[in-house]
C-alpha positions as CSV (number, residue, x, y, z in Angstrom):
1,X,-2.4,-42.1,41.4
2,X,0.5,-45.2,41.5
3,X,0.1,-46.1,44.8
4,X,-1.0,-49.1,47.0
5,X,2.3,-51.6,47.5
6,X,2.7,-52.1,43.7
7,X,6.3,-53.2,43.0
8,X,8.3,-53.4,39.9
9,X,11.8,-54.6,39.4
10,X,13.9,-55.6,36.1
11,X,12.7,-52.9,34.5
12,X,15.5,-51.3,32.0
13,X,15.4,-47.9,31.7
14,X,12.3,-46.3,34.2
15,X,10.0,-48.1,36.6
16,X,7.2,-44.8,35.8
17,X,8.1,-42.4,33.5
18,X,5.3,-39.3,33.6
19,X,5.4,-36.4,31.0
20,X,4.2,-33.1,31.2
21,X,0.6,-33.9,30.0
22,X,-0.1,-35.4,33.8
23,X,-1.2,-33.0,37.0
24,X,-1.3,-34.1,40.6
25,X,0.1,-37.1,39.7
26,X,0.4,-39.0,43.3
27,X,3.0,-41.8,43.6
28,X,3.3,-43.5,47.0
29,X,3.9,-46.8,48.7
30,X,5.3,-48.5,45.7
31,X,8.9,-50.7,45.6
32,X,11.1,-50.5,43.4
33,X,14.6,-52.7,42.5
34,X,16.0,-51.7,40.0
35,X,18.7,-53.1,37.3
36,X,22.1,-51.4,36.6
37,X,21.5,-48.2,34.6
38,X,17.6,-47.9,35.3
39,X,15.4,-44.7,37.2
40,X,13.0,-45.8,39.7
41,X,10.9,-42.5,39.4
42,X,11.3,-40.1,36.4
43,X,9.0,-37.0,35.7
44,X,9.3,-34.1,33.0
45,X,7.6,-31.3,33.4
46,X,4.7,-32.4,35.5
47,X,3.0,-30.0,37.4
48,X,2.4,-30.5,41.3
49,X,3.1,-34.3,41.4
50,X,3.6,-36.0,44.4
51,X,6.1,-38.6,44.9
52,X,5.8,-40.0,48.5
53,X,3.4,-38.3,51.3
54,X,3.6,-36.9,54.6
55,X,3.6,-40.1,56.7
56,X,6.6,-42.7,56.4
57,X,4.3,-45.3,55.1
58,X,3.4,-43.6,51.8
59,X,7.2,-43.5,51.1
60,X,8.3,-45.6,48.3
61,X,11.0,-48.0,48.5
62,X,13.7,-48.1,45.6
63,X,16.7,-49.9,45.6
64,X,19.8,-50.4,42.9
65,X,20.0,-48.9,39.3
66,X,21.3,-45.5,37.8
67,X,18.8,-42.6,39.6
68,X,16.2,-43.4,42.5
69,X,13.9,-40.3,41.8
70,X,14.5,-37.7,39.0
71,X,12.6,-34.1,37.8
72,X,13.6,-32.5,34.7
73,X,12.6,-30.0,32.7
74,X,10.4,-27.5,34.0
75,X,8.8,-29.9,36.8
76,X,6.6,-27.5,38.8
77,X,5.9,-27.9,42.6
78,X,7.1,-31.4,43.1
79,X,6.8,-33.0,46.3
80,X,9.4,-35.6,47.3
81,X,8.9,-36.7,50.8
82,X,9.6,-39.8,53.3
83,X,10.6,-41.9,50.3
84,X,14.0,-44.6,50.9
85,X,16.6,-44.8,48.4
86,X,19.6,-47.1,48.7
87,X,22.5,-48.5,46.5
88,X,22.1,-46.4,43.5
89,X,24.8,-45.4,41.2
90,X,24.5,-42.1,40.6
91,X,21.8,-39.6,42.4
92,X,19.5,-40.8,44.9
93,X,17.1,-37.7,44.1
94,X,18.4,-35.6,41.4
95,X,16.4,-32.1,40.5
96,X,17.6,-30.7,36.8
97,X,15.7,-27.4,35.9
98,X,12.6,-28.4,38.2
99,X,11.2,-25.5,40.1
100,X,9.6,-25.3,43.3
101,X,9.1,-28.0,45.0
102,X,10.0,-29.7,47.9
103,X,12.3,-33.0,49.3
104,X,11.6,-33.4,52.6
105,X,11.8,-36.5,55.3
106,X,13.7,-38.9,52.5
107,X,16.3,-40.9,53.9
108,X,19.1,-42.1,51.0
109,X,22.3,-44.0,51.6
110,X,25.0,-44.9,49.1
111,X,27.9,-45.6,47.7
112,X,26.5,-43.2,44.7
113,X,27.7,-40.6,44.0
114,X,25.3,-38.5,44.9
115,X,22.3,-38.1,47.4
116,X,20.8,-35.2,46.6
117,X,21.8,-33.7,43.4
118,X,20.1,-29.8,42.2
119,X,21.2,-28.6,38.7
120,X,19.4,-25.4,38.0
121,X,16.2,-25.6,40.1
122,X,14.8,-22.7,41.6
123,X,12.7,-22.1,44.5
124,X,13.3,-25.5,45.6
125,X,13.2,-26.5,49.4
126,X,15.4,-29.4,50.3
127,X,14.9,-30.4,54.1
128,X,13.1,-28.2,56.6
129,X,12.5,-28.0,60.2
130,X,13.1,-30.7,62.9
131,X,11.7,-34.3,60.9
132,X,11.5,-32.9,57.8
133,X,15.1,-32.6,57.0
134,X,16.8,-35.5,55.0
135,X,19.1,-37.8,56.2
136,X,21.8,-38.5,53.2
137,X,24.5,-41.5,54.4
138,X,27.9,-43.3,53.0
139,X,27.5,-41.1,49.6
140,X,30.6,-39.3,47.4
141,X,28.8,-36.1,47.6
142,X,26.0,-35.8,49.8
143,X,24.3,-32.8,48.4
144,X,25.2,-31.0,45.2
145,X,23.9,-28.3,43.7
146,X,25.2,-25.7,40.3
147,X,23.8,-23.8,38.3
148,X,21.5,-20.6,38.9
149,X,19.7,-21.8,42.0
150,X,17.6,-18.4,43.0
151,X,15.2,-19.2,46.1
152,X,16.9,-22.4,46.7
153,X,17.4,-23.4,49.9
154,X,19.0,-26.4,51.6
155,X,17.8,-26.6,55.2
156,X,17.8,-28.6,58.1
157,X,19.2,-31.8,56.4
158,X,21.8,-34.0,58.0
159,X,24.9,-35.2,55.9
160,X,26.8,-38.1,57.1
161,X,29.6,-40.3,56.3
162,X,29.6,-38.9,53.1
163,X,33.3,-38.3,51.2
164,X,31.7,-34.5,50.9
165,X,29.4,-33.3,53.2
166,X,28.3,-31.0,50.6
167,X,29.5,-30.3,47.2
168,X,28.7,-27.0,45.0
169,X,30.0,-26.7,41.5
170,X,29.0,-22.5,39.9
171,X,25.9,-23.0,42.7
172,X,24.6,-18.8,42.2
173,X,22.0,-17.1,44.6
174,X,21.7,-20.6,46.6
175,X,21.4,-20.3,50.2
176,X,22.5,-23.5,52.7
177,X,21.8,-22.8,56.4
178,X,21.2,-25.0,59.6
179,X,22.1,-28.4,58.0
180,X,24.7,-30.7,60.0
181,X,27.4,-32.4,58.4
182,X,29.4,-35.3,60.1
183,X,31.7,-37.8,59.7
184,X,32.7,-36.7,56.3
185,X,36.0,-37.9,54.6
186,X,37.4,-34.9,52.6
187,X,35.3,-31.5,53.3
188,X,32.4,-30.8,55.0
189,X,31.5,-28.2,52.4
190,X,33.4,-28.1,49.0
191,X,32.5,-25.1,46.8
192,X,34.3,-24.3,43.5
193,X,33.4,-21.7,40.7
194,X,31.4,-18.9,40.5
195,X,29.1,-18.6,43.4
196,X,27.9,-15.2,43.5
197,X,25.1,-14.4,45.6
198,X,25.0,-18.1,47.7
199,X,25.1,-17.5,51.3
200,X,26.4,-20.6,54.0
201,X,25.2,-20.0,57.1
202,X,24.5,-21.5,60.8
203,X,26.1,-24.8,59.8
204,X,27.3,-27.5,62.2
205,X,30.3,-29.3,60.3
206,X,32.2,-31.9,62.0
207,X,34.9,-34.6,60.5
208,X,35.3,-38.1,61.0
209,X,38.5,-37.8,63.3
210,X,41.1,-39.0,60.8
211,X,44.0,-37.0,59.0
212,X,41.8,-36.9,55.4
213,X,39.2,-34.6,56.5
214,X,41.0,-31.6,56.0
215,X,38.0,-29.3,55.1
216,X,35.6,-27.4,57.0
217,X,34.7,-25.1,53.9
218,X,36.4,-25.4,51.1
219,X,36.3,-22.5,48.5
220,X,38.1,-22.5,45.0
């Protein structure tokens, strides 16, 4: 494990970088602040790696750079949970071909662009029930998600202040149900493309008051 209060900052390009030769890789309780263009957290194609815990304190901490936490390619049955992530440029959590898994309990706030971004996961949980949905804050896009999504599920989180609540680009077979989105400045959900088989359901949407947020649901 990488745990225990360590902290790294002015690293370039990844503060730790696993590969798929590690299993049960824990990561918690570490800070990170990061440089322009850097990733706090990266892993590829790790199996059942845990980045965070189940209790606030195990969170890490990251601040600044390009990405806060990123798995790619293949990553099976990560865990991303209570972890912090502010002021990063592009995604605060960003899932690309993982599957399974879960991202529960983080909280991330902007400006990025987004706060939690799913390209092509399946099987993935993001939020849950009561404390274990994600609160995503003062973001462009405050979830995304494209690709062929099957068994993905977005769930309980709450979007706010975001420019889009959240944001689906050819999102397939993705279902989004019980999450809250307020205060958003353009739509609380804005869906283009293909999006065969995605379901929205038992949302609570709610705009900022103001003339520009002229979308509940947006489809394209």
């Amino acid at each position: 494990s990488i745990s225990g209060n360590n902290t790294f900052s002015n690293v370039s390009q990844f503060g730790i970088h696993a590969t798929s030769v590690v299993r049960g890789l824990v990561i918690a309780n570490n800070s990170f602040d990061q440089p322009a263009g850097a990733t706090a957290i990266a892993v590829g194609g790790v199996r059942n790696a845990v980045i965070g815990g189940t209790t606030p304190a195990e969170g890490n901490r990251i601040t600044g750079g390009q990405r806060g936490i990123y798995a790619y390619s293949t990553s099976t049955g990560t865990a991303l949970q209570n972890n912090s992530i502010t002021n990063v440029a592009e995604s605060g959590i960003f899932l690309a071909g993982a599957q399974g898994g879960a991202v529960r309990a983080n909280q991330i706030s902007g400006p990025g662009q987004y706060g939690i971004r799913v390209i092509s996961s399946a099987n993935a949980v993001v939020g849950g029930a009561g404390d274990l949905g994600n609160l995503v804050a003062g973001t462009v896009n405050g979830g995304s998600a494209s690709g062929i999504l099957t068994g993905t599920t977005f769930t309980g989180n709450h979007f706010t202040g975001n420019t889009y609540g959240l944001q689906l680009a050819d999102a397939r077979n993705l279902t989004v149900t019980a999450d809250r989105v307020t205060g958003f400045s353009h739509s609380g959900v804005y869906a283009t493309g293909g999006s065969a088989g995605t379901v929205i359901a038992s949302m609570a949407i709610t705009g900022d008051g103001a003339a520009n947020s002229v979308h509940g649901v947006f489809l394209s």
